[in-house]
C-alpha positions in Angstrom: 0.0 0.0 0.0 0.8 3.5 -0.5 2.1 5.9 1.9 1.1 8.7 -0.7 -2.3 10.5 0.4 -4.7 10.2 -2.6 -7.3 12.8 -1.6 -11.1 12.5 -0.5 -11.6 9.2 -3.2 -8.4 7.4 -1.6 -7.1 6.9 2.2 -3.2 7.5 3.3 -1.3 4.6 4.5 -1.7 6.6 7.8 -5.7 6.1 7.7 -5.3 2.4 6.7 -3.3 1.7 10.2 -5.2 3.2 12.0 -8.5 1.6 10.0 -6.7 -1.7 11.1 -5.7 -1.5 14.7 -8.7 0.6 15.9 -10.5 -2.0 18.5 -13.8 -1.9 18.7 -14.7 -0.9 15.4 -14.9 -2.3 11.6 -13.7 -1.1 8.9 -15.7 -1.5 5.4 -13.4 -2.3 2.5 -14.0 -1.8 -1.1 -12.0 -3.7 -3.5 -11.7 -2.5 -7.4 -9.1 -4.1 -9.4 -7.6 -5.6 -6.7 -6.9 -2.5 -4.7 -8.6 -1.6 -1.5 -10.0 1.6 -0.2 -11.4 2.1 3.0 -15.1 3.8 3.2 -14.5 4.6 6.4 -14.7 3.0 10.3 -17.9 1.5 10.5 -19.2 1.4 14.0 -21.0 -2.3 13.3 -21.4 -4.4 10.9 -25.6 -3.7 10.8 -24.3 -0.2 9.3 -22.1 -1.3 7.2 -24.2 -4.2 5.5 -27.2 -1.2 5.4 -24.8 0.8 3.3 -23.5 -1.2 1.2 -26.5 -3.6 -0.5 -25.4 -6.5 -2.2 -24.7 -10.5 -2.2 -23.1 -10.6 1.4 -21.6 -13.2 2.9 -19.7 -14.2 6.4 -16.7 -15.3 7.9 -15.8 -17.0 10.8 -12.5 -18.7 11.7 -10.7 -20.7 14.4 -13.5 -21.5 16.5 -11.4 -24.0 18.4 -14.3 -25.6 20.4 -12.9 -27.7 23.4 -10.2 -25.3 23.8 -10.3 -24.0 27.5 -7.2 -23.1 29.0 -6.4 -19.6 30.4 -6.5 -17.7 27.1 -10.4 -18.1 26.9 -12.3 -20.9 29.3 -15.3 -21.1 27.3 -14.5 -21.0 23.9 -17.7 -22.3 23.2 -19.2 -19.4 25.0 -17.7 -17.0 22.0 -18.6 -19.1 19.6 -22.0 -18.3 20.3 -22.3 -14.9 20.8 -20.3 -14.8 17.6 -23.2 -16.5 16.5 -25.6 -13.9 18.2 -24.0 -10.8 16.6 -24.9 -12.9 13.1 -28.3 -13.3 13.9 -28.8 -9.8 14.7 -27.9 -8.2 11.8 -30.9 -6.4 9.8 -29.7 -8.4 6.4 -29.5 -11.9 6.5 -26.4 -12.9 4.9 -26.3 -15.1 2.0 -24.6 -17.9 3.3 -21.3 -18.4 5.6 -17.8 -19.7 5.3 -15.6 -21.1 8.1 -12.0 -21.0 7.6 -10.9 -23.6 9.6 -10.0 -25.2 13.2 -13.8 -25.7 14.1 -12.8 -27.4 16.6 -9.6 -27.8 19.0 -8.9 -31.7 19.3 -10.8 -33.4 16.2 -13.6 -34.9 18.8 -16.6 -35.8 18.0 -18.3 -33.8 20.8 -16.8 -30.8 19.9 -17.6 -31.3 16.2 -21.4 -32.3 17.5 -21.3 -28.7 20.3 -19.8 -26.6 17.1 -22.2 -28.1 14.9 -25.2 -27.3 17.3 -24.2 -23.5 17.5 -23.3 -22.6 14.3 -26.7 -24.5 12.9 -28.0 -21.4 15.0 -27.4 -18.9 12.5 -29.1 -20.9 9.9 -27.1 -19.8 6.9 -25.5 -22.6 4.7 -22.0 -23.0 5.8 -19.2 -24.3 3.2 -16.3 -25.1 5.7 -12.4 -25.9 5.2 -10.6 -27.7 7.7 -7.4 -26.7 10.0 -5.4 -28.9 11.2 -6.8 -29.0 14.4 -9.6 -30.9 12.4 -7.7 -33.5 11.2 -6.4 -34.6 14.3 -8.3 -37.8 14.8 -6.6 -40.8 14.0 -8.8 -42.0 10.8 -9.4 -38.1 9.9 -12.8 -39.6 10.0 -15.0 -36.8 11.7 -14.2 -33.8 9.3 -14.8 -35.8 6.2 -18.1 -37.3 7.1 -19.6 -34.0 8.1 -18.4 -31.5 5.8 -16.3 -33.3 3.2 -19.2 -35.5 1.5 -19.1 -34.0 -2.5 -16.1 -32.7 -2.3 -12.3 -33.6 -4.0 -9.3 -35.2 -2.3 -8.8 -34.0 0.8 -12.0 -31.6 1.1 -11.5 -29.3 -1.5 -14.3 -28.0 -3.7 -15.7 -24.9 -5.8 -19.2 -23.0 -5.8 -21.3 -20.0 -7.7 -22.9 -17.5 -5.9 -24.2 -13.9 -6.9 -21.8 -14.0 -9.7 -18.6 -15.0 -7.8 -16.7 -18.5 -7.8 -15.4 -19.8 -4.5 -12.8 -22.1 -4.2 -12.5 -23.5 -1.1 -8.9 -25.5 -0.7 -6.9 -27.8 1.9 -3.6 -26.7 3.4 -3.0 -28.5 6.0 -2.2 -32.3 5.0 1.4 -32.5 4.9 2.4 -29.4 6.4 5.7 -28.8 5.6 8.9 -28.0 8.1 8.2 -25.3 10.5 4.2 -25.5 10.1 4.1 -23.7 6.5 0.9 -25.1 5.2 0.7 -27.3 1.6 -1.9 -28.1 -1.0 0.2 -30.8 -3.1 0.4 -31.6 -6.5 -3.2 -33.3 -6.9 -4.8 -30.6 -5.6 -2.9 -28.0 -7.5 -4.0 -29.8 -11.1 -7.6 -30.1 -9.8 -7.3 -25.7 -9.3 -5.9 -25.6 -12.7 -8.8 -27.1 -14.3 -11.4 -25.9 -12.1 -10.2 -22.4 -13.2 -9.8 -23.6 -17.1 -12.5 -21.7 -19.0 -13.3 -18.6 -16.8 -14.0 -15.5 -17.6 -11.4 -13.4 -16.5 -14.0 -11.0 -15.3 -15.6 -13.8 -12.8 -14.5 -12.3 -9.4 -12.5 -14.7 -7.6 -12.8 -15.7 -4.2 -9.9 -18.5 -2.1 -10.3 -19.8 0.6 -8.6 -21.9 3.0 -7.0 -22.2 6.5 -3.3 -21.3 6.8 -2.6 -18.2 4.9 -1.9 -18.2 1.1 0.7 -15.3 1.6 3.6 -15.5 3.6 2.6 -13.8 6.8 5.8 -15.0 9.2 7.3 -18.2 7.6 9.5 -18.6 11.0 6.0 -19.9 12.8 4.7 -21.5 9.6 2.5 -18.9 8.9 2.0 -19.2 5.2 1.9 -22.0 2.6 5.0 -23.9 0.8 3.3 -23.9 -3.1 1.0 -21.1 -2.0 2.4 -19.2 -4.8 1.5 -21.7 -7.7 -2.1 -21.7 -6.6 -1.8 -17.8 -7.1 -0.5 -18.1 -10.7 -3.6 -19.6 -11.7 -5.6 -17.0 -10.8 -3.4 -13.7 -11.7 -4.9 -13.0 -14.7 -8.6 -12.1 -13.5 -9.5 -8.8 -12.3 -10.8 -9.4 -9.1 -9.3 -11.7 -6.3 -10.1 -12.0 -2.8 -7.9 -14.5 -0.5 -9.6 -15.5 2.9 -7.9 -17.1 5.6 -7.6 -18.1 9.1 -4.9 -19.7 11.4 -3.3 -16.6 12.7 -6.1 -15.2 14.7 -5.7 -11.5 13.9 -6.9 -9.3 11.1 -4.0 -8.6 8.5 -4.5 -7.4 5.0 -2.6 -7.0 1.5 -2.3 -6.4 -2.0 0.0 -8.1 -4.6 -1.8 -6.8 -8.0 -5.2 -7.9 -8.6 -5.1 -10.2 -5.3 -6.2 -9.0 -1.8 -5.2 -11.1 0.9 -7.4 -11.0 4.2 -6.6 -13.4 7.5 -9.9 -13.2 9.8 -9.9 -13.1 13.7 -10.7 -16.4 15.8 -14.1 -16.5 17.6 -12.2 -18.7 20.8 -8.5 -16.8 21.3 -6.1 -14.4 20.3 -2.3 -15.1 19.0 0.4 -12.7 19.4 1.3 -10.6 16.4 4.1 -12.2 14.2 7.6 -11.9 15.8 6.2 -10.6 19.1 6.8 -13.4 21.2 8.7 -16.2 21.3 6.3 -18.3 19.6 2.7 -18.1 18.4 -0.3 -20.2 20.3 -2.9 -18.8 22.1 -2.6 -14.8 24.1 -3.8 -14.5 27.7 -5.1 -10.6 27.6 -7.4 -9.1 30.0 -10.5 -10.5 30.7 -11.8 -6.9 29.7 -9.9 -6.9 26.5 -10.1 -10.8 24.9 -13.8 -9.8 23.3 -12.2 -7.1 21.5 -9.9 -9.2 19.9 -12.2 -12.0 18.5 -14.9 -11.3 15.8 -16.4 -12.5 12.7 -15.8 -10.7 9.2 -18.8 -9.6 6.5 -17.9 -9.8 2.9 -20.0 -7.8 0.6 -19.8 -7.7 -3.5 -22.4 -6.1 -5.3 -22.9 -7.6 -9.5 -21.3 -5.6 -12.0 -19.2 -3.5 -9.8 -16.5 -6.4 -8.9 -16.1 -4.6 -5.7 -15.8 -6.8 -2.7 -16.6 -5.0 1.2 -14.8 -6.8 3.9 -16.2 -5.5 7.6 -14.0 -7.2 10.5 -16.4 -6.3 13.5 -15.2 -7.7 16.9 -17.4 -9.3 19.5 -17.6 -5.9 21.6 -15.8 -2.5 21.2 
């Protein structure tokens, strides 16, 4: 991003840090030919959606359910009023996607206690795992709840309001250090799924561990990410969704932006800031501030896309 100020149609690279580190607010992103510009803080994402009409969709990452050490005891407990700030928003979202780690230990309960609160919102979820879902010894659990119809290891593509999701697997064979892989198979499957596009269809990925290098020295990004973003460099609008890092960071490399969501159970420590990442004990005061859910917004013809990171409470 720039650190040029572009005027009352652009932001400074000064607005967009502060648009990104504010807590308690969100910030409503338009994306047009791959480069963002903030509309502005957005007090909730009920204001926001009102705004900005449109085919809108959800995130939700890193739910962790079972998880209950110090960092949050009752990440269950998040999950839902996660849930809650979903249901009360004036425009029912078209569907929702969950970027990974639904649960903590790959149990069944936890898949059966995520499952029960999420159903709550009663939007169509289209989930990719983390590798905290693939922890059970037969990897049995994920694949018969979510990974019936798909490809491979769970991957699989969509339609909706004009926009193709891809929705890919990063974390079966994770390489040294954590970086996340998708592997040969899945790689030729992308190429093919993509064969034939319009290069006008907006483009939507998403999958766990970033795409993007974020901090390679805690496995935060993924070994071939970069061959899974040559296939789509060539159309106009891209949009990247991921989890895994449990904090909101953003970017743009050409026609791609690249967005990591917040976890609805814990925070991590920002990359580099500690010794290693896992989960963050703040104040008890603070921790809702620093879990949320994200709104995606993209309105036909305009290839715009909106992304609104509200937290759980300002």
């Amino acid at each position: 991003m720039s650190g040029d100020d572009h005027g009352d149609d652009g932001v400074s690279r000064r607005k967009v840090l502060e648009c990104m580190t504010w807590a308690g607010t969100g910030v409503l992103w338009t994306v047009t030919g791959g480069v963002p510009r903030s509309l502005g803080i957005i007090d909730s994402a009920q204001a926001a959606t009102a705004a900005a009409p449109g085919m809108t969709f959800l995130q939700i990452s890193d739910s962790h359910v079972g998880f209950d050490k110090p960092a949050n005891p009752n990440a269950l407990g998040t999950l839902e009023e996660a849930v809650g700030k979903i249901n009360a928003m004036p425009t029912k979202p078209s569907f929702m996607i969950h970027t990974g780690d639904i649960t903590h230990l790959s149990k069944a309960a936890e898949f059966d206690n995520a499952d029960r609160i999420i159903s709550q919102s009663k939007l169509d979820v289209h989930y990719v795992p983390g590798e905290h879902d693939f922890l059970d010894e037969e990897v049995k659990f994920y694949r018969e709840r979510y990974g019936r119809g798909t490809k491979g290891q769970g991957w699989y593509s969509f339609d909706a309001g004009g926009v193709h999701f891809i929705g890919l697997v990063n974390v079966v064979d994770m390489k040294a250090g954590g970086l996340g892989n998708l592997g040969a198979e899945q790689l030729a499957w992308l190429e093919d799924d993509l064969r034939g596009k319009s290069k006008s269809t907006p483009i939507v990925l998403f999958a766990h561990i970033p795409l993007w290098t974020v901090y390679p020295e805690w496995g935060w990004g993924t070994e071939d990410g970069g061959r899974a973003l040559e296939y789509v460099k060539g159309f106009g609008s891209v949009t990247v969704l991921n989890g895994h890092i449990h904090q909101v960071m953003q970017k743009v490399e050409g026609n791609v932006t690249f967005h990591t969501a917040r976890s609805t159970a814990f925070p991590q420590p920002a990359p580099g800031a500690a010794s290693s990442p896992g989960p963050m004990k703040v104040e008890d005061a603070k921790l809702r501030s620093m879990l949320g859910v994200a709104s995606v917004n993209f309105k036909q013809n305009e290839q715009r896309l909106a992304i609104i990171d509200t937290p759980l409470q300002g």
